[in-house]
C-alpha positions in Angstrom: -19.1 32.5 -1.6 -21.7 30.2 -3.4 -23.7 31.5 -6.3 -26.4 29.3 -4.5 -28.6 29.6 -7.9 -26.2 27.7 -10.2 -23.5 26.3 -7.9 -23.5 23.8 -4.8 -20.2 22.9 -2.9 -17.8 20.0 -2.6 -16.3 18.9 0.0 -13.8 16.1 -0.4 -12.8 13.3 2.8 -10.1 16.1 4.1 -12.5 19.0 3.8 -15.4 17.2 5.9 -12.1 15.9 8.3 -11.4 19.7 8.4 -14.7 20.8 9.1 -14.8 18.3 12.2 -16.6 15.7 10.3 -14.3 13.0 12.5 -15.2 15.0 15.8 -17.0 12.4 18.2 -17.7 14.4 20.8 -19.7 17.2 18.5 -21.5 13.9 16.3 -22.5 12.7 19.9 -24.7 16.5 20.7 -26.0 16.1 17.2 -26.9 12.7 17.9 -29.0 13.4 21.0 -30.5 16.5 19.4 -32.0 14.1 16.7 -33.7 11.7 18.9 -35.1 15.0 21.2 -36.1 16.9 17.9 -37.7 13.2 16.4 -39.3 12.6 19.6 -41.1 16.3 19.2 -42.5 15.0 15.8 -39.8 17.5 13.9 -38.3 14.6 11.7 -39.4 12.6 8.9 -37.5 9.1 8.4 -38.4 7.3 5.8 -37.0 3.5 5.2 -33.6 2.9 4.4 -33.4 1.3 1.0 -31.0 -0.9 -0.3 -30.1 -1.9 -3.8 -28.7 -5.5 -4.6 -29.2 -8.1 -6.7 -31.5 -10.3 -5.9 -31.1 -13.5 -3.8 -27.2 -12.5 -3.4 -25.5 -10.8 -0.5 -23.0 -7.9 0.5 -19.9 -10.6 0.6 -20.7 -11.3 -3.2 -21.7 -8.8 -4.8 -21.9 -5.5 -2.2 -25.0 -3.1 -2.2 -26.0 0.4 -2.3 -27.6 1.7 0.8 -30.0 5.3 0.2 -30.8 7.0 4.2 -32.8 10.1 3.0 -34.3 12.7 5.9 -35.9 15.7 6.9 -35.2 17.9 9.7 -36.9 20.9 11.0 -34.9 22.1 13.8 -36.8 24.9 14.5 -33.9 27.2 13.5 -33.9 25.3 9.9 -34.7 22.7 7.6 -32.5 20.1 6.5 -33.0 18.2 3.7 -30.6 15.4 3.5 -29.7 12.2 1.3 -27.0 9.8 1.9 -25.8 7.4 -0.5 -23.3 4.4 0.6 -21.6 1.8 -1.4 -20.3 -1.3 0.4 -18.3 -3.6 -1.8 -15.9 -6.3 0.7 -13.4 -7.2 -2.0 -12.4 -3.1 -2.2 -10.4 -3.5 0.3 -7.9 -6.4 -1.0 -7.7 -3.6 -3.7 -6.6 -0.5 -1.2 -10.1 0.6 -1.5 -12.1 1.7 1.4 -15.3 -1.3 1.9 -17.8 1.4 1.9 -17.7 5.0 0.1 -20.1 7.3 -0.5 -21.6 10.9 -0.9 -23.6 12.8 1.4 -26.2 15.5 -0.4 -28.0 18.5 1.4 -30.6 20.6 -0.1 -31.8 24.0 0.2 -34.4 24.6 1.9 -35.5 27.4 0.1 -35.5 26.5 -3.3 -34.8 22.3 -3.2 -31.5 23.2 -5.5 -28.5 20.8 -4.6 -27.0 23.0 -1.9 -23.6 20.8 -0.5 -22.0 17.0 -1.5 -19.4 15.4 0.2 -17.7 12.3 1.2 -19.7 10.1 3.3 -17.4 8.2 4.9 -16.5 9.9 7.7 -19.9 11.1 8.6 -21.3 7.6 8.5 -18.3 6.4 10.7 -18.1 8.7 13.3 -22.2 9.2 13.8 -22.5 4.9 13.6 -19.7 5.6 16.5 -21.9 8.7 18.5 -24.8 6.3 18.7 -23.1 4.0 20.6 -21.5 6.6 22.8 -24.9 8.0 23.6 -26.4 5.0 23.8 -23.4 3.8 26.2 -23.8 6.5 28.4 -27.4 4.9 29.2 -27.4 1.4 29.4 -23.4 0.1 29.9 -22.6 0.2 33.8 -20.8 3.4 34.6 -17.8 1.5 35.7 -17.0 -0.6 33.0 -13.3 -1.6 32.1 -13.1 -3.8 29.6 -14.9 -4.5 26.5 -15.0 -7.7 23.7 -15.1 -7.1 20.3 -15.9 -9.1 17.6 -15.3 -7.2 14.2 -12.5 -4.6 13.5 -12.8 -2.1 10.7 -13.5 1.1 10.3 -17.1 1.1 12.1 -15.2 -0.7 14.9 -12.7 2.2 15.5 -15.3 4.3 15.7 -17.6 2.7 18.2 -14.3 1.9 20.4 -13.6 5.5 20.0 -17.5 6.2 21.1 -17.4 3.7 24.0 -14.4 5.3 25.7 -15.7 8.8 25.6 -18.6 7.6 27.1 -16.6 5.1 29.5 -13.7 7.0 31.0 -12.7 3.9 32.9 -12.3 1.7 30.0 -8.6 0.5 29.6 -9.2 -2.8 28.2 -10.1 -4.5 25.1 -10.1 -8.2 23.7 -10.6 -7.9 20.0 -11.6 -10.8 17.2 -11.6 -10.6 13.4 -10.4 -13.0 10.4 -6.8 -12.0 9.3 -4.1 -9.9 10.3 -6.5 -6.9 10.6 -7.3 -7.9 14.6 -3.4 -7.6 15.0 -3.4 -3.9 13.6 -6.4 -2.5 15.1 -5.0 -3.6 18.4 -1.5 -1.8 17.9 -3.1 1.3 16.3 -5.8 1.5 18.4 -3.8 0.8 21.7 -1.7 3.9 20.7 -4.6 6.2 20.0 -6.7 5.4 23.2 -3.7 4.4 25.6 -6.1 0.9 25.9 -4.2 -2.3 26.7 -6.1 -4.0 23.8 -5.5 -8.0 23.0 -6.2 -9.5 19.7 -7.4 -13.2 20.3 -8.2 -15.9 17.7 -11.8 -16.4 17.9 -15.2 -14.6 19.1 -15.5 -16.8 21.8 -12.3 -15.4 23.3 -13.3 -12.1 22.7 -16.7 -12.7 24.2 -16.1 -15.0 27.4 -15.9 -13.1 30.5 -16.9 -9.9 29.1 -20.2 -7.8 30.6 -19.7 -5.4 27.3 -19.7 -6.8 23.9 -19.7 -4.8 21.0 -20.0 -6.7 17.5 -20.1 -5.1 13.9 -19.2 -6.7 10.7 -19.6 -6.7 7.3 -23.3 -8.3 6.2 -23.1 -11.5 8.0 -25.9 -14.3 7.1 -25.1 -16.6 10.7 -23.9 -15.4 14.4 -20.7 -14.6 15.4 -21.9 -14.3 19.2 -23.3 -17.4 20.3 -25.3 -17.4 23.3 -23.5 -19.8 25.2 -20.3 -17.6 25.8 -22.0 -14.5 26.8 -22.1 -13.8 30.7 -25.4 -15.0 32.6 -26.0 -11.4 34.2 -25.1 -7.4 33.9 -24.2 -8.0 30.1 -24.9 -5.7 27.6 -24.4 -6.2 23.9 -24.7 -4.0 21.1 -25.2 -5.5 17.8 -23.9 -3.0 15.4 -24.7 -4.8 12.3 -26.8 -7.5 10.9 -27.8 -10.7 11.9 -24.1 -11.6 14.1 -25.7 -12.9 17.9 -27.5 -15.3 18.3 -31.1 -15.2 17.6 -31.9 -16.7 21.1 -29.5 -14.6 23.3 -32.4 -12.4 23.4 -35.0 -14.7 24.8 -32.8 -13.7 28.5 -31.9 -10.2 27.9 -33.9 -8.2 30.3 -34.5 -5.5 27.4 -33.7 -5.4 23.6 -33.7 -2.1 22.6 -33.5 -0.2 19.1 -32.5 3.3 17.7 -36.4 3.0 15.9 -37.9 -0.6 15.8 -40.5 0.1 13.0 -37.2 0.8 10.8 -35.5 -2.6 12.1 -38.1 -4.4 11.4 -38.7 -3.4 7.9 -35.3 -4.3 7.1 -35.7 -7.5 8.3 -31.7 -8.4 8.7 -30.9 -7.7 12.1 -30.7 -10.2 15.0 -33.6 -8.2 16.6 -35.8 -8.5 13.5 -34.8 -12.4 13.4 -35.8 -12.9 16.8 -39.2 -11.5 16.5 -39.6 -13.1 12.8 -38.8 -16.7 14.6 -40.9 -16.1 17.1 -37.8 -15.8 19.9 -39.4 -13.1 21.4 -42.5 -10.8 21.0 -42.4 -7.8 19.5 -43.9 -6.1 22.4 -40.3 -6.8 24.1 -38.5 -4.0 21.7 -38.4 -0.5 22.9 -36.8 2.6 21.0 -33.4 4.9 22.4 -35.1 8.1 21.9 -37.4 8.0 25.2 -34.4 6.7 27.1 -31.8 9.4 26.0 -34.6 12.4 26.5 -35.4 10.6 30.0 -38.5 9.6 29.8 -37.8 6.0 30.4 -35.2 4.8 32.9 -31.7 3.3 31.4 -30.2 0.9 33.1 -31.4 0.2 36.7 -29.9 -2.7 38.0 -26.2 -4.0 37.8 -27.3 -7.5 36.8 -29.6 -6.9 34.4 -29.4 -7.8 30.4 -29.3 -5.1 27.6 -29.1 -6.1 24.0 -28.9 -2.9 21.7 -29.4 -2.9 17.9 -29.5 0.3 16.4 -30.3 0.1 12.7 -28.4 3.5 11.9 -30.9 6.5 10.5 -30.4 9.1 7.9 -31.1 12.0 10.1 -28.1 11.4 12.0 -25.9 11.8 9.1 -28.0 14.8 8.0 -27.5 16.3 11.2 -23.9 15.8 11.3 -23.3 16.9 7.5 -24.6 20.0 7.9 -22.4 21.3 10.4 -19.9 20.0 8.8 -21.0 22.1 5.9 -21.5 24.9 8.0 -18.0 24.8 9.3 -16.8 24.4 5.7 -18.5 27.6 4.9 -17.3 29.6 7.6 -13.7 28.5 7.1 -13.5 28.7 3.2 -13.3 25.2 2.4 -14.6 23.2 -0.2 -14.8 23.6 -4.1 -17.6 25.5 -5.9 -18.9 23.8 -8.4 -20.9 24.8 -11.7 -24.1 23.2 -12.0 -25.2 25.5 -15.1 -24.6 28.5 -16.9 -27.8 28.6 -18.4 -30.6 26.5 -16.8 -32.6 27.0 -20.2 -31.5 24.1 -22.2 -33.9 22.5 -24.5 
């Protein structure tokens, strides 16, 4: 047990994957408990920064993302800070792209209560959104899916999509390299998904009512308007700016996780579209009143959804601390000193 005065606990990649860190299904419920308990005013989100040098971008020189958050749950407070690396030539060197740590707090006394791997966490909740989101505004009878992009965040939101979409059984997928050829065989196996690697986005995209794109930091579209379906499409734009701006302009609704945070990133298609005067601002509505009910998700068969969630720190504080709460309960993890005596100057 934690001497919670002068130790906090570590929990590696296999102890979060222990702890059902990887567990879709449970990062879905604590998902759709955040956008319920931020709806009832119980969360504070502030911006999520990002660190880079200046007038460069994530394929040159990678970046440092910081999602801190507040949550009062009514049973407790969660004080939560994640911190995420994403460097694109890691992984010619067997390094995940993106690694991380995830830090809670206590709530009673602000000391450093938990850290632990964040990659995971930010997977498999970047994955739950899309399942919850899925469950709203993709047709309840979809089969087939395109998508362009296929790492780690890709597994995950195909993992997502066909929790939320029994019927799905198949899948074109696009990417550069051999990685489109091994997230089809792998991912094939895992789901029992006839999936198809193809050669470009437009293969992966033609023909398809669900698209699903998320890249690295892109700085020009991958989707291009003219080979997504005229009617009952929906897209979700995981990442930054990869469809094209003017897809939106005939999407029936363009909906994000929280537009004011979109919009003070400023990288998104969403964000580009209103910046370039695309569409109005007025056009963008937020998740959290769909997934509660309180505003209707899809209603028509034909009709055009473009989602864009941003990705918020709450849902990775939510997640990590039942992962830590699991840890605790199971005796995993690693104490760690902070101090033997705090007195030190």
């Amino acid at each position: 047990m934690q001497n919670r005065e002068k130790e906090i606990l570590f929990l590696s990649l296999e102890d979060v994957l222990a702890s059902g860190g990887a567990d879709m299904a449970l990062a879905a419920q604590d998902v759709d408990r955040g956008f319920a308990l931020l709806l009832q005013g119980r969360i504070q989100q502030p911006h999520k920064t990002t660190l880079k040098p200046a007038g460069t971008n994530e394929q040159g020189t990678g970046l440092v993302n910081f999602l801190p958050s507040y949550v009062n749950s009514g049973e407790q407070s969660i004080f939560g800070l994640k911190a995420l690396g994403a460097m694109p030539s890691n992984v010619a060197k067997g390094m995940p792209r993106a690694t991380g740590l995830i830090l809670l707090f206590d709530p009673e006394t602000k000391s450093p209560l938990c850290v632990m791997d964040a990659q995971v966490i930010s997977a498999t909740r970047t994955g739950a959104v899309s399942m919850v989101a899925a469950r709203k505004l993709v047709r309840e009878d979809e089969e087939a899916v395109g998508l362009i992009g296929s790492g780690v965040n890709m597994r995950t939101q195909l993992l997502g999509l066909k929790l939320a979409l029994p019927r799905l059984k198949y899948a074109r997928v696009y990417s550069r390299g051999e990685s489109r050829e091994i997230f089809a065989r792998e991912m094939s196996e895992k789901l029992g998904m006839d999936i198809v690697p193809v050669d470009s986005a437009r293969a992966a995209s033609e023909g398809m009512k669900t698209i699903v794109t998320c890249l690295a930091n892109v700085s020009s579209p991958v989707l291009m308007d003219r080979h997504v379906a005229e009617s009952g499409v929906t897209v979700f734009n995981i990442g930054c700016y990869e469809s094209e701006a003017v897809l939106l302009n005939r999407m029936d609704r363009v909906i994000a996780d929280i537009w004011e945070q979109g919009k003070h990133r400023g990288v998104q298609t969403h964000a580009i579209a209103v910046r370039d005067g695309v569409i109005p601002e007025t056009k963008i509505e937020n998740l959290g009143p769909i997934l509660i009910g309180e505003k209707a998700g899809r209603t028509r068969s034909e009709e055009n959804i473009f989602f864009c969630p941003t990705g918020l720190g709450f849902q990775d504080a939510l997640v990590a601390m039942r992962v830590y709460q699991t840890a605790i309960s199971q005796g995993r993890g690693t104490s760690l000193r902070l101090w033997n005596d705090s007195k030190w100057i």
